[in-house]
C-alpha positions in Angstrom: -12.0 -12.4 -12.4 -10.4 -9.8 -13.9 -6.6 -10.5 -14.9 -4.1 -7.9 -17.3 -1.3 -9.6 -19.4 1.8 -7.7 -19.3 5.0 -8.9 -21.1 3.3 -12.5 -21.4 2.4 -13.1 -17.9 -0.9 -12.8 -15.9 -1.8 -10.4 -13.1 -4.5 -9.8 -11.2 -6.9 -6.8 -10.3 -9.8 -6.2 -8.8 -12.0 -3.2 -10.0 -14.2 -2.2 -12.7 -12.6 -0.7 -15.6 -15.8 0.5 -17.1 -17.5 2.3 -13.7 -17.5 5.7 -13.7 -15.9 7.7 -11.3 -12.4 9.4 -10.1 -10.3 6.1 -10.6 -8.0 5.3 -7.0 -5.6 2.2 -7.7 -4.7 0.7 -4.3 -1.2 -1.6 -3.6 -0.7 -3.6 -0.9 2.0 -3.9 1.5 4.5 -6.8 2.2 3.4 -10.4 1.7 -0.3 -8.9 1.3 -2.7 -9.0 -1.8 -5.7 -6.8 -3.8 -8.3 -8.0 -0.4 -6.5 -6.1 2.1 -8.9 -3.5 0.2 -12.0 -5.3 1.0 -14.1 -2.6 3.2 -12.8 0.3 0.7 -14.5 -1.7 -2.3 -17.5 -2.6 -0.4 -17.6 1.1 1.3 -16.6 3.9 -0.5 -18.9 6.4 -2.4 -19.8 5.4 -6.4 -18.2 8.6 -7.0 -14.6 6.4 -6.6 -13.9 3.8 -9.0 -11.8 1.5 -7.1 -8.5 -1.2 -8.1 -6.5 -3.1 -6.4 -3.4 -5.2 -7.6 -2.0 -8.0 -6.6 1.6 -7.3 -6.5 4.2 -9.7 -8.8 4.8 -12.9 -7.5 1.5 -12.1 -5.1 -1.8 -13.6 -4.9 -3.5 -14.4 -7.9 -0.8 -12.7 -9.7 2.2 -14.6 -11.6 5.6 -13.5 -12.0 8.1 -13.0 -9.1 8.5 -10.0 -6.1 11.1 -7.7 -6.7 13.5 -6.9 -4.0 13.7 -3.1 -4.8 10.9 -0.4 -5.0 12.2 0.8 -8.3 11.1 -2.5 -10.1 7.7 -2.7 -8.2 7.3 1.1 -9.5 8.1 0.3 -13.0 5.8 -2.9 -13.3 3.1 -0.9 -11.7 3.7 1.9 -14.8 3.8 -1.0 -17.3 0.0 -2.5 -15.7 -1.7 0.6 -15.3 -0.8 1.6 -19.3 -2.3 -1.7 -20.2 -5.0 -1.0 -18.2 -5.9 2.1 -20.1 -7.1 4.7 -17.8 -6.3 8.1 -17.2 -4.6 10.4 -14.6 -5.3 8.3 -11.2 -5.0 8.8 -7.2 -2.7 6.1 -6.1 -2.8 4.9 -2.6 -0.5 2.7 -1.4 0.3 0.8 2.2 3.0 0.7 3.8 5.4 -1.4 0.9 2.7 0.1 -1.4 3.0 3.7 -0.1 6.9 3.4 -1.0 5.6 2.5 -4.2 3.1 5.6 -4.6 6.2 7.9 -3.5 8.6 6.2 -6.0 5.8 6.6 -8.8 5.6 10.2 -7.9 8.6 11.4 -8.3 8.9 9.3 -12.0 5.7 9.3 -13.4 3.9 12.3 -12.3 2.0 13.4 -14.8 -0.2 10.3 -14.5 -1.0 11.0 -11.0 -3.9 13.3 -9.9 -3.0 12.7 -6.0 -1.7 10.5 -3.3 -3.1 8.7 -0.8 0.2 7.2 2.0 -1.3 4.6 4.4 0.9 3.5 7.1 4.1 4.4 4.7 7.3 6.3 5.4 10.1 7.9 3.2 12.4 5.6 4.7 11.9 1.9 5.5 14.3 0.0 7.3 13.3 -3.7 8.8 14.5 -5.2 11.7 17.8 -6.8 10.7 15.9 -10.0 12.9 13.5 -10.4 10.4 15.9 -10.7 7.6 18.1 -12.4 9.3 15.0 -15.3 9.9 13.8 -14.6 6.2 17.3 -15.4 4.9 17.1 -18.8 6.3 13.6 -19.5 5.2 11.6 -18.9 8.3 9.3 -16.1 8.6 9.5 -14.3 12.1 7.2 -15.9 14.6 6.9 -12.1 16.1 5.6 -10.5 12.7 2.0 -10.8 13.7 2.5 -8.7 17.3 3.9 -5.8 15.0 1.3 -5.9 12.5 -1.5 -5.6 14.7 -2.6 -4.2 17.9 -3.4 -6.4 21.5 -6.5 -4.7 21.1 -7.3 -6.2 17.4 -10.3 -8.7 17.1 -9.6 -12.0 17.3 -11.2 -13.0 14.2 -9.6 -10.4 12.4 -5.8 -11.7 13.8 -6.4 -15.7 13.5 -7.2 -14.8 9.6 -4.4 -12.7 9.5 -2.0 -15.4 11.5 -3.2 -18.0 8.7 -2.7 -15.6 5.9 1.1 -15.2 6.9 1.8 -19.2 7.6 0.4 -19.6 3.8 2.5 -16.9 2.3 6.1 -18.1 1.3 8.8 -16.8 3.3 10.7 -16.4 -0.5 8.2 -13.2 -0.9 8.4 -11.3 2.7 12.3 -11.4 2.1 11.8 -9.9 -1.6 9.6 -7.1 -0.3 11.4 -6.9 3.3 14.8 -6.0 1.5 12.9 -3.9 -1.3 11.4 -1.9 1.7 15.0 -1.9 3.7 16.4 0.0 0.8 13.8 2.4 0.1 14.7 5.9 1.0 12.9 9.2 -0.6 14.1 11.5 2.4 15.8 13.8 0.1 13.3 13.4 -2.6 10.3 14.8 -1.2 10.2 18.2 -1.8 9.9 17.2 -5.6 6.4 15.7 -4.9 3.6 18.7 -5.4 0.4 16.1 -5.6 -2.6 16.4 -3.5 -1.7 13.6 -0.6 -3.4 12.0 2.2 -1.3 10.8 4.9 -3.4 8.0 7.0 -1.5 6.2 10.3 -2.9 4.5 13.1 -2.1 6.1 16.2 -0.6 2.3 17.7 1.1 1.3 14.5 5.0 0.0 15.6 5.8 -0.7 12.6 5.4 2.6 10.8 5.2 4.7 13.8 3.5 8.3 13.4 6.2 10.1 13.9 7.0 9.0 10.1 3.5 9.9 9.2 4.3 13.1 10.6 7.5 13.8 8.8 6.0 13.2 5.3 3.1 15.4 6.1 6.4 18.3 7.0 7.8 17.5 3.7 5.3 17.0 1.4 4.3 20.3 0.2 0.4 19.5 -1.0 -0.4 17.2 2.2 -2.5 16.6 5.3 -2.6 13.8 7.7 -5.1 11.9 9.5 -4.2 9.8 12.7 -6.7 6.9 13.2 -7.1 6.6 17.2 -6.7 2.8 18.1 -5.3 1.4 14.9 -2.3 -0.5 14.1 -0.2 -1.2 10.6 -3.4 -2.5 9.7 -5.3 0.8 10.1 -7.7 -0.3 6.8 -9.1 -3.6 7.9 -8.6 -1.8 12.1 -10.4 0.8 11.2 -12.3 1.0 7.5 -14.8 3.1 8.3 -12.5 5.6 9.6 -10.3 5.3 6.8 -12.8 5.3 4.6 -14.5 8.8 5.0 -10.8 10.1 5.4 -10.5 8.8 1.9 -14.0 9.9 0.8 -13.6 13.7 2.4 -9.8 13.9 0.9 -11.3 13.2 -2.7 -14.7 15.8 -2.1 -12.7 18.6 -0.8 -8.9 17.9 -2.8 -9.7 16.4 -5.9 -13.0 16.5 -7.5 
């Protein structure tokens, strides 16, 4: 398994550094890791030469989660110059999209688009949920938001288990880094090829966010995945995928 040291610790990736093809880094969310990714690694065209990280303080990786974009954005700077490739598409979902936005407006140069899955330019969390994450527990009501009534059952009982086993201690890190985050003002500076991607039933990111970014990003398009929740990758990864695979054919290659 594929792990990067940077500044004396170990963290995790998954991807092939020496496959050909237009290199897209993914980054999870909130409490997630690299296999939220799954069906874009198994799916997408050979033409794409897929990562994805596993956040600090996530996963496989060590270290600690940061509590403010800013310090996600830097460490992800800091892995990808280790890594050694070259100008990138980063994608990014929801937590991670903050984190593509942030690393746009710092580090564009490296960047050769965007791709904003279930994301906004502003991020505010229910002051519940910190409120329960401050005292340890994570909300029992995080799992209704995440996905939709329609979702399959297999899908949500995996998903259910994956949030018991993730430490309260990390969705309050990435809660508050997302409750702070706020590019509003910022946008106009980002002039990157970008995907927007939301599922038309996510409550958590609604589409009328997706729908702003695509309004004030100047190089952007949207696509609104019918039936999909926050989850809209593992909803939906076909959809998402040839979203993905069209938005690299007809923007980027």
């Amino acid at each position: 398994m594929p792990y990067l040291k940077v500044n004396d610790k170990n963290y995790y990736y998954a991807g092939n550094i020496d496959q050909k093809g237009m290199p897209v880094i993914f980054c999870h969310g909130s409490g997630g890791g690299h296999h939220h990714w799954l069906y874009q690694f198994k799916n997408l065209p050979h033409t794409i030469n897929t990562f994805a990280v596993d956040l600090p303080g996530h996963g496989r990786s060590q270290g600690k989660p940061e509590d403010a974009v800013g310090s996600y954005r830097d460490w992800l700077q800091r892995f990808i110059n280790v890594l050694g490739i070259g100008p990138f598409i980063l994608a990014g979902h929801s937590l991670g999209g903050a984190i593509a936005l942030a690393y746009a407006l710092k580090y564009p140069d490296q960047l050769k688009g965007l791709i904003l899955i279930g994301t906004g330019a502003r991020l505010r969390v229910l002051p519940s949920f910190l409120e329960e994450l401050n005292k340890g527990n994570t909300p029992k009501e995080l799992i209704n938001y995440v996905y939709t009534p329609d979702t399959s059952e297999d899908l949500v009982k995996r998903a259910r288990r994956e949030i018991e086993d993730t430490d309260p201690s990390v969705y309050l890190a990435d809660f508050e880094a997302c409750d702070k985050f706020d590019v509003i003002e910022h946008l106009h500076h980002i002039n990157k090829p970008t995907l927007i991607i939301c599922g038309s039933e996510d409550s958590l990111t609604p589409v009328k966010y997706s729908r702003f970014l695509k309004e004030n990003l100047p190089q952007s398009k949207l696509e609104v995945i019918q039936g999909a929740g926050h989850m809209v990758m593992l909803e939906k990864p076909d959809a998402v995928n040839r979203a993905i695979s069209r938005f690299i054919e007809e923007d980027l290659l």
